[in-house]
C-alpha positions in Angstrom: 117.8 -16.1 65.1 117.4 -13.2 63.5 113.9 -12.7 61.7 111.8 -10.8 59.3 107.8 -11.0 59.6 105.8 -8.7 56.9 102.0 -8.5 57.5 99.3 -5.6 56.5 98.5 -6.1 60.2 99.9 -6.3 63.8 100.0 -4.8 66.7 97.5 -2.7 68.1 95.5 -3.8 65.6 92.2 -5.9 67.0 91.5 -7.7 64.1 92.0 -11.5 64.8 95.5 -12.2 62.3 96.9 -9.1 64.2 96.2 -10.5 67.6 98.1 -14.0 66.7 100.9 -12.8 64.8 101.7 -10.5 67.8 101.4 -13.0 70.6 103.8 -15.5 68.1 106.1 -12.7 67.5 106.3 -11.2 71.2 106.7 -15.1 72.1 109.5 -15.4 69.8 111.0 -12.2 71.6 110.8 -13.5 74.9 112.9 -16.8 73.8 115.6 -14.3 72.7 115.1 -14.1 68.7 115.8 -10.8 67.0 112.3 -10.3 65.4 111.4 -7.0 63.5 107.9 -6.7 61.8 107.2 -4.7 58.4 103.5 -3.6 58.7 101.0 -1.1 57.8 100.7 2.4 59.4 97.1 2.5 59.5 94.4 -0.2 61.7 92.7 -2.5 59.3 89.3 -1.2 59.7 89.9 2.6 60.7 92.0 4.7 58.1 91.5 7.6 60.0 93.9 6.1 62.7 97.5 6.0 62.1 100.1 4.5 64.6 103.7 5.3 64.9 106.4 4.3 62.5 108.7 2.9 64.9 108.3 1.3 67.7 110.1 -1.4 69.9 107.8 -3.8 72.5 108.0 -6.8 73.8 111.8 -7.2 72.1 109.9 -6.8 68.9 111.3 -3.9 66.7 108.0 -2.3 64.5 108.4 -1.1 61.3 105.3 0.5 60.2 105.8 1.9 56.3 103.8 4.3 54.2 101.1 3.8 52.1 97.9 5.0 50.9 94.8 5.0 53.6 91.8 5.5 51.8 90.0 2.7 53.1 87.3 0.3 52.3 84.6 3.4 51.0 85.1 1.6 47.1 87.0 -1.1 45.1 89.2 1.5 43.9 90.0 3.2 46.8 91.0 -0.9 48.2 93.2 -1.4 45.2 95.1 1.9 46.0 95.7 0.6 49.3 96.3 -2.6 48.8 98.7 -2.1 45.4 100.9 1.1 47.6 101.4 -1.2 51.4 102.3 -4.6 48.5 105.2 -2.0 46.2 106.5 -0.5 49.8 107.3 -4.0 51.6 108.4 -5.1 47.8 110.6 -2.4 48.0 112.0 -2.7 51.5 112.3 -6.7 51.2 114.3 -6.2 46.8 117.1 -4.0 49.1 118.1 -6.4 51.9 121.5 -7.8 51.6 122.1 -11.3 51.4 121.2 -13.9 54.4 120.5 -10.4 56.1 118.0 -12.6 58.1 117.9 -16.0 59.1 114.1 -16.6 58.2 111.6 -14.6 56.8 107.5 -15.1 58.2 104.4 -14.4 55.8 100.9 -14.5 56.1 97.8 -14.0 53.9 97.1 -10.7 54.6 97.6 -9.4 52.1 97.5 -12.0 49.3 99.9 -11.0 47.3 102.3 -9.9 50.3 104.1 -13.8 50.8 105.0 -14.2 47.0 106.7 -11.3 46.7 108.7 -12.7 50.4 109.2 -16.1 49.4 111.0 -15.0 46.1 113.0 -12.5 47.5 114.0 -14.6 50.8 115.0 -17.7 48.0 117.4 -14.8 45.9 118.6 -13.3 49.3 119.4 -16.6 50.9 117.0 -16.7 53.7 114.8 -19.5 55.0 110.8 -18.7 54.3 107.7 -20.0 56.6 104.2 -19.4 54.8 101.7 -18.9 57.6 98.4 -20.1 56.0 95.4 -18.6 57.6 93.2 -18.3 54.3 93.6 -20.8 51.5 94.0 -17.6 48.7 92.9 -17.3 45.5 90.8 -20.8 46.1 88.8 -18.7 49.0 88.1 -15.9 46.8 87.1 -17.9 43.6 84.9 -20.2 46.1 82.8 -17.6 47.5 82.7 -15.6 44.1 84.7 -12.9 44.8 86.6 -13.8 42.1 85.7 -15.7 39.0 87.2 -19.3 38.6 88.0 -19.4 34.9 88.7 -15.5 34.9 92.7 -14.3 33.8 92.5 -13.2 37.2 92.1 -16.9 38.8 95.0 -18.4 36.8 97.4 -15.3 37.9 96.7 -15.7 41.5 96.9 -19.5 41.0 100.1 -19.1 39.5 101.4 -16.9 41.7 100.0 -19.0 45.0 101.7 -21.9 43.5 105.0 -19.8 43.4 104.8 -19.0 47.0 104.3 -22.6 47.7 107.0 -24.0 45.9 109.7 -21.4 47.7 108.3 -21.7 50.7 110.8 -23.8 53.0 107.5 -24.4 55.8 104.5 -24.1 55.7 101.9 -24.0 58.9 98.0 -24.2 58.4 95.2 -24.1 60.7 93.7 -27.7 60.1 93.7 -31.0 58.5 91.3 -29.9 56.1 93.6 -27.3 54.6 96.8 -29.9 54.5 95.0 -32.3 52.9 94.5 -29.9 50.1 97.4 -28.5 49.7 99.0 -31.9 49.2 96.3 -33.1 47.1 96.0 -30.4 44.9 99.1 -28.7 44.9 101.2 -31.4 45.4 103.2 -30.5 48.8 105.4 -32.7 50.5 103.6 -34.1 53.6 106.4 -33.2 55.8 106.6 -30.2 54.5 103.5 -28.8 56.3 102.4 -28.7 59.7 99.4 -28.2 61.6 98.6 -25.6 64.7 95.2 -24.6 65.3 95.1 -20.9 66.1 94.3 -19.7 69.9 91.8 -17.7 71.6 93.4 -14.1 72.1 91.3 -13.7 75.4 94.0 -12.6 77.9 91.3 -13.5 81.5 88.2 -15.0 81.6 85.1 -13.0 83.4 83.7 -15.4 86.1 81.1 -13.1 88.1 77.6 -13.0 87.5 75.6 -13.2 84.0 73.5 -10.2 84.4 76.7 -8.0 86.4 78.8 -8.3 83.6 80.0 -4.8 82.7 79.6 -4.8 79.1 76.3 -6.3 79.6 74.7 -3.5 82.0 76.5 -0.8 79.5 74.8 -1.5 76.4 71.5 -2.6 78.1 71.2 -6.3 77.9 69.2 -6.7 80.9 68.9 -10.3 81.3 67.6 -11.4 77.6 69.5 -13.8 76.3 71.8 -12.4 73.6 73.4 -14.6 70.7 76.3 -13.3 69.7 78.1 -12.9 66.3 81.6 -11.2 67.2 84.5 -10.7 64.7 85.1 -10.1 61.1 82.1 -9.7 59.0 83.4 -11.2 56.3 82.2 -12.2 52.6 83.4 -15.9 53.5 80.7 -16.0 56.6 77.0 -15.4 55.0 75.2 -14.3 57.7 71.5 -14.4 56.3 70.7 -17.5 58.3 70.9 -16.1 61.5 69.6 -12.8 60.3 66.7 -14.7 58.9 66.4 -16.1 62.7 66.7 -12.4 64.6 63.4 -11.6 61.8 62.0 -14.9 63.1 62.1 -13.8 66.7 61.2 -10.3 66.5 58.2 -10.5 68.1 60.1 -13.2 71.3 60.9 -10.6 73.9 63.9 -12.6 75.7 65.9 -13.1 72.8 68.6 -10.1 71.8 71.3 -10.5 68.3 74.7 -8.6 69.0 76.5 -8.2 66.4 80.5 -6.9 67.1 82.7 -6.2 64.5 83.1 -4.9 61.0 83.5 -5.9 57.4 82.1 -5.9 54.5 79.0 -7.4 55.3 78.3 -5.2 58.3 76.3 -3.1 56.2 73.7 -6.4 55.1 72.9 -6.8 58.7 72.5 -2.7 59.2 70.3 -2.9 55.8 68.6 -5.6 57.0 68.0 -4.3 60.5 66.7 -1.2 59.2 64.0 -3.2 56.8 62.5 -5.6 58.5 62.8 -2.9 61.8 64.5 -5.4 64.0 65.0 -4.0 67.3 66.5 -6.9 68.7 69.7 -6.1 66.6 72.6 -4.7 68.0 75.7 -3.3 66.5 78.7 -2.5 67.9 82.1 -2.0 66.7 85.5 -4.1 67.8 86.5 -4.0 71.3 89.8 -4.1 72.6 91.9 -7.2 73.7 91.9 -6.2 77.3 88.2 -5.5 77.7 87.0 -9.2 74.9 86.8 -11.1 77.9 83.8 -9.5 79.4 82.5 -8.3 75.4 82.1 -12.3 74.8 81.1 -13.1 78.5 78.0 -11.1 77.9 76.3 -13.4 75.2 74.4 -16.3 76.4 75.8 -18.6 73.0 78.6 -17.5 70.7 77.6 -17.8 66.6 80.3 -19.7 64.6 79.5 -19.5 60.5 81.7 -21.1 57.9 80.5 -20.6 53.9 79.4 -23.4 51.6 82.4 -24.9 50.0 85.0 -23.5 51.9 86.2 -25.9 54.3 89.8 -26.1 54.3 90.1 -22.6 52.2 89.2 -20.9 55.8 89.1 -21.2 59.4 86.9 -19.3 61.3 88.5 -18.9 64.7 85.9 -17.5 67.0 85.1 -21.0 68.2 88.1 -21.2 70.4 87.1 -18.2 72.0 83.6 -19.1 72.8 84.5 -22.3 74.0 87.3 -20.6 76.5 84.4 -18.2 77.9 82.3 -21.6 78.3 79.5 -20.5 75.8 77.3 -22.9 74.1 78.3 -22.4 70.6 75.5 -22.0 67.2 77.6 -23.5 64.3 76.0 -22.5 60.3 78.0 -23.6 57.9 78.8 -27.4 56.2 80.3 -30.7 57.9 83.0 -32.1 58.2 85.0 -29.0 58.9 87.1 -27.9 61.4 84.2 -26.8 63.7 81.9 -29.6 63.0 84.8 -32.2 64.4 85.5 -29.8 67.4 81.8 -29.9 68.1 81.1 -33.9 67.8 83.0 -34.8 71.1 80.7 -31.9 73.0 76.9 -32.3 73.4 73.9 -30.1 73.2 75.9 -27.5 71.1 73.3 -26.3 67.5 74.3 -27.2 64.2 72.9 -26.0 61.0 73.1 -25.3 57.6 72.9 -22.4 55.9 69.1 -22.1 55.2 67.5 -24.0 57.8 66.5 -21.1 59.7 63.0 -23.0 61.0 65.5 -25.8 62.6 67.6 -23.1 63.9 64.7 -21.7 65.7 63.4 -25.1 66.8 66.9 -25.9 68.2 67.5 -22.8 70.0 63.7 -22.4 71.6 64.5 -26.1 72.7 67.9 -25.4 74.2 66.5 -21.7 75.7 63.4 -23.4 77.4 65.6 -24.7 80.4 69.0 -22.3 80.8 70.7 -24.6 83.2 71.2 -27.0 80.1 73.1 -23.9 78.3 75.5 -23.5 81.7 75.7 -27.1 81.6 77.0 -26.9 77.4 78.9 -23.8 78.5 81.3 -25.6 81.0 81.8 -28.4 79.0 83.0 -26.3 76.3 84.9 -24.6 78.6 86.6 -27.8 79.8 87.5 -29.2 76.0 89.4 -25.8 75.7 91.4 -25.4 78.7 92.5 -29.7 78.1 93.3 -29.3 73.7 93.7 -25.5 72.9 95.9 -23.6 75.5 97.2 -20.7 73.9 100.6 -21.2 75.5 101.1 -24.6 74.2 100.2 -23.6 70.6 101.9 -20.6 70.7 105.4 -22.4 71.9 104.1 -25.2 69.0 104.5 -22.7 66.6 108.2 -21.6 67.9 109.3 -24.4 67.9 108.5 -25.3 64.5 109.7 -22.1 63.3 113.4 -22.4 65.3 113.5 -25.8 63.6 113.5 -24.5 60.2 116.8 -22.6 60.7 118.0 -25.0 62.6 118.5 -28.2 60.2 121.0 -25.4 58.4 123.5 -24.7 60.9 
């Protein structure tokens, strides 16, 4: 089969929709697809990077196509970015002959990026598959990036709609986000289906706590550090558990890591620097072959999910910290995704945004006896290795996409 995937990000990228797409796409290789990727020249986070424009690995042909790299400094400077990578792959997919490909793969990064696929593929003649990883614009107008009533809402509504409709498949992350798209959008049932993302950790670091390598680099000694690691995003508030680091400044033992970038990395350097927290670290994004020991150096993993955005987004870091067999803090509403994942485990902390005092009670409680957080740490680890194994969802998810072609021939 031959097929077309477009996505700002892939491949060497760390960011987490990089690091899935490529392990589907390699995947799809490997079973003998022809799969070439349009992407972005430049690393989500670092513009001052810039990888080749063509490259072949793993059977996967990369196309990676100008465009502007000014980066996140401003919201202009975004929009330039954003507006040039959108016209190029607009470009690139407008000059494709007819049924050139048997199926073409978007995401939601960018936005705008799978309307512009799915009505092109429906005038070329090729079979689409949506990829839903963020509900958009309901994420945006939910966490008030964008206003709901604004000429801006209804366009992206219209426009999300669009890609909907000419969509032949369309894969999301949980029940949550099905049930919303068929509620509220009206999608047939069976035309959705549901595959939790995986964890992107390649081995698992089994030695000792306090002779973990990332540990004695940065100094951890043997406090026990809770961990935020990933995107900080405007969909994750983080004052909760910042509120909590303030909390325990004065608690020797305890030590907040925060890994990652975003737009909210700044709040938690602002708010370092304020309240002069040393029991803040930040570090940037780690590669995929050295997360294993990054995430093996926490003592519990942080999982936040915003207020009213349950089925719009799905933070994966939880299948990550439950494959490292961490005990796992959860701030954000219930049911979700995480909530659900959590109610077959015990001892693991959940709270909502704001309840910093029962955050602290929780985790003084849990931290007075650390063989209960080993204890919570291999069960986690067990629920993972028996209902997420990345090789199962990742053959899931090839399989559903070799049986949209398929039903055509």
């Amino acid at each position: 089969m031959r097929i077309l995937v477009i996505s700002q990000v892939f491949y060497p990228d760390t960011v987490s929709v990089a690091q899935h797409l490529s392990d589907l796409c390699f995947t799809l290789g490997k079973r003998g697809h022809k799969v070439t990727v349009i992407t972005s020249r430049f690393p989500y986070e670092e513009k001052n990077v810039k990888y080749s424009p063509l490259e072949y690995i793993n059977d996967v042909t990369i196309k990676r196509i100008w465009g502007t790299g000014f980066g996140k400094k401003n919201i202009f400077f975004r929009l330039m970015d954003f507006c040039s990578f959108n016209l190029y792959v607009f470009i690139h997919l407008s000059l494709l002959k007819q049924k050139s490909y048997d199926l073409i793969i978007g995401l939601t990064v960018p936005p705008l990026l799978s309307f512009f696929g799915a009505n092109l593929a429906k005038k070329k003649s090729i079979k689409f598959c949506y990829w839903i990883m963020d509900m958009q614009p309901e994420l945006s107008i939910n966490s008030g990036m964008i206003k709901k009533d604004s000429i801006l809402a209804r366009i992206f509504v219209r426009l999300a709609n669009s890609t909907l409709n000419n969509s032949d498949k369309i894969i999301v992350l949980d029940r949550f986000m099905k049930s919303y798209l068929v509620k509220k959008h009206s999608v047939a049932d069976e035309k959705i289906s549901i595959v939790p993302v995986w964890s992107v950790i390649d081995n698992v670091y089994h030695g000792r706590r306090t002779e973990n390598p990332f540990r004695i680099e940065n100094g951890f000694g043997d406090k026990i550090v809770i961990m935020y690691s990933g995107n900080h995003s405007y969909v994750h508030p983080l004052s909760t558990l910042l509120n909590l680091a303030k909390e325990l400044k004065d608690v020797e033992r305890f030590l907040f890591v925060f890994i990652g970038g975003g737009v909210r990395k700044k709040e938690v350097t602002e708010f370092k620097k304020k309240y002069d927290l040393i029991n803040i670290i930040q570090l940037p994004y780690q590669p995929r072959e050295k997360i294993h020991f990054s995430l093996a150096s926490s003592d519990l993993q942080v999982v936040i999910l915003g207020d009213g955005l349950v089925g719009f987004t799905h933070p994966n870091k939880i299948y990550g910290a439950l494959f490292i067999g961490r005990p796992i803090i959860y701030i954000g509403p219930s049911p979700s995704h995480v909530s659900e994942i959590l109610s077959e485990l015990t001892g693991n902390i959940i709270v909502t945004h704001g309840e910093t005092e029962e955050l602290k009670n929780k985790l003084l409680n849990l931290c007075n006896d650390f063989s209960k957080i080993e204890e919570i740490g291999k069960k986690n680890q067990e629920m993972a290795y028996n209902k997420f194994i990345p090789e199962l969802l990742i053959n899931e998810m090839c399989t559903i996409i070799e049986n949209i072609t398929a039903k055509y021939h």
